[in-house]
N, C-alpha and C positions, 0 to 999 in steps of 0.2 A: 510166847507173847507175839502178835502180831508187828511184821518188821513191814517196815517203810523205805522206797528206794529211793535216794536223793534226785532231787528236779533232773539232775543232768544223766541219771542213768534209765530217766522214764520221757524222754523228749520236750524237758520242761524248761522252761529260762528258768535261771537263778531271782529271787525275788530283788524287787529292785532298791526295796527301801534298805537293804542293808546286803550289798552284794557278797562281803564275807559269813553273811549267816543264809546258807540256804535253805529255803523254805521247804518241808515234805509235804508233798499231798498224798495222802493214804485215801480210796475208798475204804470203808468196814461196812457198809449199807448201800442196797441201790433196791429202788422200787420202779417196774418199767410198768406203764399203763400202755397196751397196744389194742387196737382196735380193728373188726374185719368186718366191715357191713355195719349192722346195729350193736353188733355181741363185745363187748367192752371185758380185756381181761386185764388184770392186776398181777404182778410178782414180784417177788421181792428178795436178793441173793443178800448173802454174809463173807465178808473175808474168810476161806479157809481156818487160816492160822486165830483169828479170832474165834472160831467156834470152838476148836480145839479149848482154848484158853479156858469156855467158861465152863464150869461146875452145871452139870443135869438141870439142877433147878434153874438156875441163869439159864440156863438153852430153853427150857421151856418159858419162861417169863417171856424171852425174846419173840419164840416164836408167836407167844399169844400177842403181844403189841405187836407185832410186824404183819400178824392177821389182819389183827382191827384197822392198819394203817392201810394196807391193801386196801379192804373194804371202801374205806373209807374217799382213799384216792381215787377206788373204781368206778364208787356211785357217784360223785361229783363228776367226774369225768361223762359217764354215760349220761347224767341229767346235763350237763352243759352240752353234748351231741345232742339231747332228744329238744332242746330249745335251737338250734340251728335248721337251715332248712333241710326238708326231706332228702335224701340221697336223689339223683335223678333215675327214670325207672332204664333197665337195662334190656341188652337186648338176646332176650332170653331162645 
């Protein structure tokens, strides 16, 4: 099972609304959309210990929506760059 480090052993305040229950934040998903020029890329990582966790089929389900999610994220991204202005021309 994916394990969780409390706020104070990961550089995090204790949550405020109840200072004796502290809050975990776990990533298990991250999608980075980065960009070089016009070439717009999408990725997308998983918690280790969560992949471990799930069953073949679940690893594949996942990866297929974490595709389409990609996708998804990249082309909006790359259409919201291609409505901005043109890069300025460099000097080559």
């Amino acid at each position: 099972m994916a394990q969780a480090l409390p706020p104070s052993e990961v550089n995090m305040p204790p949550s405020n609304d109840n200072p004796a229950d502290p809050t975990w934040d776990v990533e298990l998903l991250r999608v980075l959309v980065s960009r070089k020029g016009t070439q717009v890329e999408a990725q997308w990582a998983i918690h280790p210990q969560l992949k471990q966790d799930l069953l073949p089929n679940e690893w594949q389900e996942v990866r297929d929506l974490m595709a389409k999610a990609t996708d998804i994220v990249g082309d909006r991204f790359s259409k919201a760059l291609s409505e901005t202005d043109p890069m300025p021309p460099g000097n080559a």
